[in-house]
C-alpha positions as CSV (number, residue, x, y, z in Angstrom):
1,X,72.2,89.1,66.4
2,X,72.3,90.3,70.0
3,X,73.2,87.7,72.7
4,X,69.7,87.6,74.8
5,X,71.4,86.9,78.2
6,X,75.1,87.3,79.4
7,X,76.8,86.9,82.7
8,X,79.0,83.8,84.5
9,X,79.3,80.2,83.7
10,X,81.6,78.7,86.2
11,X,84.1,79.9,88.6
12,X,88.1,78.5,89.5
13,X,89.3,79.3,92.7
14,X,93.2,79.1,93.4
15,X,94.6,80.0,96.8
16,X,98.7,79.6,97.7
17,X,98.8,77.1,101.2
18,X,101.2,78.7,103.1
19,X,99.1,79.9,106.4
20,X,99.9,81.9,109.3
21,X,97.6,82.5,112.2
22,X,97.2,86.0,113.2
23,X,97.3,84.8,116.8
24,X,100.9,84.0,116.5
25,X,101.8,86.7,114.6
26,X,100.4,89.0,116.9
27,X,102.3,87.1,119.6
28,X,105.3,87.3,117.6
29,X,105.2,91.0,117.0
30,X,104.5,91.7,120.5
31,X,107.3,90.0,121.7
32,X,109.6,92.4,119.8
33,X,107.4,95.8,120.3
34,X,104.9,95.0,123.5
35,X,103.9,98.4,122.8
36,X,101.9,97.3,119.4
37,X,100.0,94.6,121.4
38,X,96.9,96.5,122.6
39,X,96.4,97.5,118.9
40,X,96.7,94.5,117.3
41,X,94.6,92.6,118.8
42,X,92.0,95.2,118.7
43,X,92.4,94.9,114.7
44,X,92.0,91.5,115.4
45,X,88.7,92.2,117.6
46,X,87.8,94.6,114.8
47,X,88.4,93.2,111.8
48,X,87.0,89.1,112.8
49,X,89.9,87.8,110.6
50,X,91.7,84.5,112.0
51,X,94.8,83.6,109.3
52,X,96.7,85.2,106.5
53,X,97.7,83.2,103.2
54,X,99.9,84.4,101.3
55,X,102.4,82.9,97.8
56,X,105.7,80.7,97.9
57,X,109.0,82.3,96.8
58,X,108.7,81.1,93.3
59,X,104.4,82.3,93.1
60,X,103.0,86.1,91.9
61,X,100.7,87.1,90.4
62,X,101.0,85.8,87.2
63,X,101.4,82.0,89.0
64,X,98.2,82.6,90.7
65,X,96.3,84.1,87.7
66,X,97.5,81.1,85.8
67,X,96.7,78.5,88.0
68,X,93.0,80.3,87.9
69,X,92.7,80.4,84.6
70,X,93.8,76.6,83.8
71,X,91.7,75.3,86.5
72,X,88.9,76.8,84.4
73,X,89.9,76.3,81.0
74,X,90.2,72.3,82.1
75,X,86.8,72.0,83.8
76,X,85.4,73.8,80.7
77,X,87.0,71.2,78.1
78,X,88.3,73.0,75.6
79,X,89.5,77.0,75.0
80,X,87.6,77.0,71.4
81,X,85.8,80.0,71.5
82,X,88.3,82.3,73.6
83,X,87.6,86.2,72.8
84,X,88.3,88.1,76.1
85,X,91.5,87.2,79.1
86,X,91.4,89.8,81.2
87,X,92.8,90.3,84.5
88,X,91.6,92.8,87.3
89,X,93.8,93.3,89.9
90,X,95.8,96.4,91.4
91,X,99.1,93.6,91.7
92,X,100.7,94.5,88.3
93,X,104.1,92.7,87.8
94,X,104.9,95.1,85.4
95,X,104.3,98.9,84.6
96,X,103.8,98.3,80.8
97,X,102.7,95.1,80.1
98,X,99.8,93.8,81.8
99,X,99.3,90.0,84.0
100,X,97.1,89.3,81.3
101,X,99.4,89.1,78.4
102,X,101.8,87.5,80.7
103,X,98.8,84.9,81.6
104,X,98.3,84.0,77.9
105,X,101.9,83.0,77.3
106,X,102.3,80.3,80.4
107,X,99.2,78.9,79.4
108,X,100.3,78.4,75.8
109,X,103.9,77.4,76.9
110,X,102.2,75.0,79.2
111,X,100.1,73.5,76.1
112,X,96.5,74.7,77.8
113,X,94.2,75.7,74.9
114,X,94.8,79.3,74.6
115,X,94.2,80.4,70.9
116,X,96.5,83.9,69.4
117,X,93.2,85.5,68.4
118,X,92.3,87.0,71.5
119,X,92.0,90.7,72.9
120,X,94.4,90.4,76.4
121,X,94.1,93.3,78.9
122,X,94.7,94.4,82.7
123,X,92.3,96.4,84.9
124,X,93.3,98.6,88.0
125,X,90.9,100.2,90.2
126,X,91.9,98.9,93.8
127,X,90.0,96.0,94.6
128,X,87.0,96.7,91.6
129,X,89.4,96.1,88.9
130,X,88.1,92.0,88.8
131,X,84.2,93.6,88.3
132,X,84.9,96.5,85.9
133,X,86.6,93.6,84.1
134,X,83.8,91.4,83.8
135,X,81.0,93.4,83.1
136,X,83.3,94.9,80.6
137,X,83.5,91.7,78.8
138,X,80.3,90.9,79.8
139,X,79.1,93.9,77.8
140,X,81.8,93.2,74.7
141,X,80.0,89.7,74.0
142,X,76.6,91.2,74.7
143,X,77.3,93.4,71.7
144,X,79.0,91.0,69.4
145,X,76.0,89.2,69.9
146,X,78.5,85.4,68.8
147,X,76.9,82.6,71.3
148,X,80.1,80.3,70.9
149,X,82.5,83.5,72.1
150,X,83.4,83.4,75.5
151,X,85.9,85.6,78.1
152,X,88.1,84.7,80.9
153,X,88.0,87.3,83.6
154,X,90.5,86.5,86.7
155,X,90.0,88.5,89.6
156,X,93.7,87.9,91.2
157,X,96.0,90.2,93.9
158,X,98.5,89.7,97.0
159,X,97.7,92.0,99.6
160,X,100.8,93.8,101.0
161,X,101.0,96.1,104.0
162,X,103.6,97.4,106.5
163,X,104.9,95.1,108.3
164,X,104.4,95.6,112.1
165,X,101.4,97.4,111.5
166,X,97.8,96.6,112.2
167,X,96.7,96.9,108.2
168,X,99.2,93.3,108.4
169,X,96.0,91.5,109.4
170,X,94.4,92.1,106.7
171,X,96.8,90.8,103.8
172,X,95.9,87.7,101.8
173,X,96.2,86.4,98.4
174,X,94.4,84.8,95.8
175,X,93.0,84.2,92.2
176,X,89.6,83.7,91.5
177,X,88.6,82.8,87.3
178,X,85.3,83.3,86.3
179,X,84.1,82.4,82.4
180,X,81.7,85.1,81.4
181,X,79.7,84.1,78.3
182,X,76.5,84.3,76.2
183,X,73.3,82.1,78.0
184,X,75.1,81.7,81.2
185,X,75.0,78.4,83.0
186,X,75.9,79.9,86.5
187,X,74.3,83.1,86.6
188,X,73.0,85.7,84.4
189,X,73.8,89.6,84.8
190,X,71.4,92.2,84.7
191,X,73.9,95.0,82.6
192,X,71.2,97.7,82.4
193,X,70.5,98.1,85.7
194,X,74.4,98.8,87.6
195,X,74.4,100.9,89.9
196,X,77.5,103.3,90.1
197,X,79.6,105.6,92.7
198,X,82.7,107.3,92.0
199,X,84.8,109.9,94.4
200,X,88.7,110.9,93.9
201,X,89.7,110.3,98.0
202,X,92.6,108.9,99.6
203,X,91.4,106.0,101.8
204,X,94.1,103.7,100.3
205,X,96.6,104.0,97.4
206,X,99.9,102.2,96.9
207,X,102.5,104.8,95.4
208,X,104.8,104.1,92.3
209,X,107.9,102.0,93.7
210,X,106.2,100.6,96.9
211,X,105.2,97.3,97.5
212,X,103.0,97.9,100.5
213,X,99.6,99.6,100.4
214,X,98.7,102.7,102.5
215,X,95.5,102.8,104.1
216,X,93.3,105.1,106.5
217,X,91.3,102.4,108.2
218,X,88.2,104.7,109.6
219,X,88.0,106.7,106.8
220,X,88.1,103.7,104.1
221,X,85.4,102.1,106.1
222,X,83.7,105.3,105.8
223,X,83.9,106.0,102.1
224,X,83.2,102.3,101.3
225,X,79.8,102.5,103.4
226,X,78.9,106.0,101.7
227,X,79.9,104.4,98.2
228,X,77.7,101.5,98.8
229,X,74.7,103.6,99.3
230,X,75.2,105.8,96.6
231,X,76.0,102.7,93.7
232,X,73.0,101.2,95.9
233,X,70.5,104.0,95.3
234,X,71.7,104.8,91.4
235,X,70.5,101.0,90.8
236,X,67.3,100.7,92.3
237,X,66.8,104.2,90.5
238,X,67.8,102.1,87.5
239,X,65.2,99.5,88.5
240,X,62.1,101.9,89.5
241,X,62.7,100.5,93.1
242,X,63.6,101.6,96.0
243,X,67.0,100.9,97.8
244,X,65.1,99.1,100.8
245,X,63.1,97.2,98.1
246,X,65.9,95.7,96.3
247,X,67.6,94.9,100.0
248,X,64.1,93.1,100.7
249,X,64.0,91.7,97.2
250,X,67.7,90.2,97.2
251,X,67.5,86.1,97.8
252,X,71.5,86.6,98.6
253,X,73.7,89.1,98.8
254,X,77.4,89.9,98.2
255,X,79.4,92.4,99.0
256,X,83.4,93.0,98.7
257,X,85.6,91.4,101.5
258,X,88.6,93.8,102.9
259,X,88.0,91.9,106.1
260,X,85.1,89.6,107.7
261,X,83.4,92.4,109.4
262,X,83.4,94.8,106.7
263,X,80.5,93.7,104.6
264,X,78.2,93.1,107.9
265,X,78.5,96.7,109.3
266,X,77.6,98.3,105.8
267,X,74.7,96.2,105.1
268,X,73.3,96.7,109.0
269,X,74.0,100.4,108.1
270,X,72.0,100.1,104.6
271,X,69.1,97.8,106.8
272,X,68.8,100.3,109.2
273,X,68.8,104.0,107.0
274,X,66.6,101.7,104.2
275,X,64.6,99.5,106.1
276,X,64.5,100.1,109.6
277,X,66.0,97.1,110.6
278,X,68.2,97.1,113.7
279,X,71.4,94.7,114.6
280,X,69.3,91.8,115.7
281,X,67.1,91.9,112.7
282,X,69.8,92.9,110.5
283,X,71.8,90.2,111.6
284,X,68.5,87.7,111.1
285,X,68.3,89.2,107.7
286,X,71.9,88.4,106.2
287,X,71.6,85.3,108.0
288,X,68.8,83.7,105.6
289,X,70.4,85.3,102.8
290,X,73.6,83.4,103.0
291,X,75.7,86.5,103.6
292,X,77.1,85.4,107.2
293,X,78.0,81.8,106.0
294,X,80.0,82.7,102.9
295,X,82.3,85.6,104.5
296,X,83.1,82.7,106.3
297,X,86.2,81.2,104.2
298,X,87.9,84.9,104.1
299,X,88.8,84.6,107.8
300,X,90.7,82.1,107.2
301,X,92.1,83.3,103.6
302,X,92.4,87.2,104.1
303,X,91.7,89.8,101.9
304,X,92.2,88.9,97.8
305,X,91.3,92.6,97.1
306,X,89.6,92.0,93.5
307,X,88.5,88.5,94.2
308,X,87.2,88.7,97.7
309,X,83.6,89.3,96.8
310,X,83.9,86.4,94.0
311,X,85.5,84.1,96.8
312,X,82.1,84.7,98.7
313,X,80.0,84.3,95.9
314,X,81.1,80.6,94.9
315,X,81.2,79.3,98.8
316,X,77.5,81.2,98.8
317,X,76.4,78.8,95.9
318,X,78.2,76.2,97.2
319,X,76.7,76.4,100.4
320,X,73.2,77.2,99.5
321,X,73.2,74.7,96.9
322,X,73.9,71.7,99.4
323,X,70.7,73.3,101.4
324,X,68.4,73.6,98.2
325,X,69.5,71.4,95.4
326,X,67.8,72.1,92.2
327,X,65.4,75.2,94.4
328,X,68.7,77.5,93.6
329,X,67.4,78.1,90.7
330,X,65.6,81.7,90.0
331,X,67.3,82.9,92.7
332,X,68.6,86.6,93.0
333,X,71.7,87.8,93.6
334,X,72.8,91.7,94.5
335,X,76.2,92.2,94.5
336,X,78.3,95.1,95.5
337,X,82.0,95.4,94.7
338,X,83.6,98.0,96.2
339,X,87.5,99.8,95.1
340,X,88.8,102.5,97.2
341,X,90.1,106.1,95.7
342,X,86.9,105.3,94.8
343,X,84.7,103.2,92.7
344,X,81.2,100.9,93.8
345,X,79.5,99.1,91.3
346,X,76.1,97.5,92.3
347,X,74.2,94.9,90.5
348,X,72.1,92.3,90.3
349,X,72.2,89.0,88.8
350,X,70.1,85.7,88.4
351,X,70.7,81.9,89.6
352,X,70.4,79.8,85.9
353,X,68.9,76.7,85.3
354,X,71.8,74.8,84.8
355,X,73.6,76.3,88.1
356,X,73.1,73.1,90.4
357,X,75.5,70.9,87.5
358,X,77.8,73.4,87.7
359,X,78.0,74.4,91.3
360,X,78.2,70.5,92.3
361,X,81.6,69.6,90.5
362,X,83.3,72.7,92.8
363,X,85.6,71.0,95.7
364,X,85.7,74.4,97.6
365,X,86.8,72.1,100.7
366,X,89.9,71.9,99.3
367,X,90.7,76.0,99.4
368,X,90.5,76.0,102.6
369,X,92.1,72.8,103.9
370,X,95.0,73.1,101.4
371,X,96.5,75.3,103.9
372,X,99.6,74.6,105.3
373,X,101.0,76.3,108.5
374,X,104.4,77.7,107.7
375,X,106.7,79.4,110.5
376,X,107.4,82.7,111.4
377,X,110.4,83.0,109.8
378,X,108.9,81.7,106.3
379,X,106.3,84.6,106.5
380,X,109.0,86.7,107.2
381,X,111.3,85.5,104.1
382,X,108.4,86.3,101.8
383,X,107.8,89.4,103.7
384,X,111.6,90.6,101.5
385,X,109.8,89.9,98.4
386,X,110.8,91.6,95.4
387,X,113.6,90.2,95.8
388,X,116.9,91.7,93.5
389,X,117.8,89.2,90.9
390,X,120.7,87.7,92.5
391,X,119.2,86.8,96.0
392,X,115.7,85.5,94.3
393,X,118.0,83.2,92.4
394,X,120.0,82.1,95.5
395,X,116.3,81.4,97.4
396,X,115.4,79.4,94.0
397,X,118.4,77.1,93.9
398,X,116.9,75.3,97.4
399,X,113.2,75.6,96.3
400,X,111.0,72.2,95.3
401,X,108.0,73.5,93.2
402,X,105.3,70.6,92.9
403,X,105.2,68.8,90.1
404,X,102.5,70.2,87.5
405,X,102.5,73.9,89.2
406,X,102.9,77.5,87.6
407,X,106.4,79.5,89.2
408,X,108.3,82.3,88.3
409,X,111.4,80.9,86.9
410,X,113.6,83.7,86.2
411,X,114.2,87.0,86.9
412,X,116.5,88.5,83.8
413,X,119.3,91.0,84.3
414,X,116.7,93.2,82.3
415,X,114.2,92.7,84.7
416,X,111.9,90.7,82.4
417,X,110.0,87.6,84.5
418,X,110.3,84.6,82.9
419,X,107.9,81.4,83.8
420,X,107.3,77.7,82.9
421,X,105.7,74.9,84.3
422,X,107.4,72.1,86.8
């Protein structure tokens, strides 16, 4: 027996609080080289983005993953049923052993409903490691055909760049959980119809033993807008449409986040070589699609790399829900995730019927005013993570983790990361 529908039946957001404005950094950074002013606040200009979060001394991203996947696991009820924990995310913790498998133990240590028989993995493509993840799964299920199976797909990274650098306003972090299953409750996934683009270029990559990506900022915004129209014309191929058709078609649309301007100049680009649509009217037409109003929230987060288009997504549901109620049903979605060096998937999914019971227990509110505005010198502490084993203990001994969170407890002489539960 062959599941008839597949695709996602409720979403977990998890954000760290600490907050830094991007005014004040660039203030700060000024200060000490005045040169750097002019070009950071034209990536400021450039780029729309307002604040940076970023983890605690005692978070990564095995923490964040965690706190994800709980979130969901305890609005779900129950881990019965648990086939698939995957992670996507180009923030390993490890060179062997992937978030995943460290995900699995905090959650059982921690007493969540995590059962042994379960298939645990880690994908890395840049920031499309969360999607290849969950259509992989979404596909696994598809073929297993078991209604009561489900996966946990958790779209989680840290953004790290050089630090004065302009590429610093674009960092972030974040973990975003989605439960992919047989006869979706969220939103169904059309699997036979993705679009695809892949090139070997060197946009961005983060080489083995740096913490810090490297990024060519014009020419990444370049490949990601060529990418887009290739994954973007391979699936209305796919559909026996044409690219401007499935724009036009498209109730909302969602494409991945590197900053809040990115998304907005490649869909005026695709509007305008598709559809003949100029800024105003491009601008008009992500406007009653939702796509203006949900990049909204990543000015104020940052960039999540794997999770940023799935950040969008639920405060697009959540938003367009509150507007239509019940009417958010039927509704389609085009999505576009996008991971440089390079991959773009494009595909298209459907608003389920029971989508409005879902989307109205979310408190998205609380992502965003769970921030909590930290000094400079904070930012700069976390700035020195890894830390060697020694100083991350010293740090530790005058840390308070909240009661009930996920934190990295231990590093080992060996190196091994060792977590619990306060």
């Amino acid at each position: 027996m062959r599941a008839t529908s597949v695709g996602l039946s409720d979403l977990f957001l998890y954000v760290p609080s600490p907050r830094i404005s991007l005014e004040a950094l660039v203030d700060y950074r000024a200060q000490a080289t005045p040169a750097l002013e002019r070009r950071l606040r034209r990536a400021l200009e450039t780029t729309g983005q307002r604040a940076v979060r970023y983890p605690r001394l005692y978070e990564d991203n095995v923490t964040l993953s965690s706190e994800a996947a709980a979130g969901l696991i305890q609005a779900r009820g129950t881990g019965e049923g648990l086939r698939y924990l995957a992670v996507g995310t180009e923030t390993p913790v490890d060179h062997s052993k992937p978030v995943a498998a460290y995900v699995e133990g905090v959650l059982q240590n921690a007493g969540v409903d995590v059962p042994e028989t379960i298939s645990t993995f880690q994908v890395q493509h840049a920031c499309a490691g969360g999607t290849i993840s969950m259509l992989s799964v979404g596909a696994l299920l598809a073929v297993s055909g078991r209604p009561n199976e489900f996966g946990i797909v958790i779209s989680s990274d840290i953004a790290r760049y050089d630090a004065p650098s302009t590429a610093e306003v674009t960092q972030g972090a974040g973990a975003v959980a989605m439960l992919v299953e047989p006869s979706p409750r969220l939103m169904s996934l059309d699997l036979d119809t993705i679009g695809y683009s892949s090139r070997d270029v060197d946009d961005f990559f983060r080489p083995l033993g740096s913490v810090t990506a490297k990024v060519k900022g014009g020419y990444s915004v370049q490949c990601y807008n060529d990418a887009f129209d290739v994954a973007l014309t391979d699936h209305a191929s796919r559909r026996g449409m044409k690219p401007g058709e499935v724009l036009e078609g498209a109730d909302y649309i969602i494409l991945h986040v590197p900053f809040y301007k990115m998304p907005i100049t490649a869909l005026r680009r695709a509007l305008l070589h598709h559809n003949g649509l100029h800024e105003a009217e491009a601008d008009a037409f992500m406007r009653e699609r939702g796509v203006l109003d949900a990049l909204e929230p990543t000015r104020e987060v940052g960039n999540i790399y794997s999770g940023s288009a799935y950040l969008s997504l639920a405060f697009m549901l959540k938003q367009q829900y509150e507007t239509l109620g019940d009417d958010i049903v039927g509704k389609r979605v085009l999505l576009g995730s996008y991971g440089s060096g390079n991959t773009m998937s494009v595909f298209s999914g459907t608003i389920a019927e029971q989508a409005p019971q879902v989307i109205s227990r979310w408190n998205l509110d609380e992502v965003i005013s769970g921030a909590v505005d930290e000094s400079l010198e904070h930012y700069e502490r976390w700035l020195r993570v890894p830390m060697a084993t020694g100083e991350y203990r010293e740090e530790m001994a005058s840390e308070q983790v909240p009661e009930g969170r996920f934190y990295l407890k231990n590093i080992r002489d060996d190196g091994y990361r060792e977590y619990t539960r306060a």
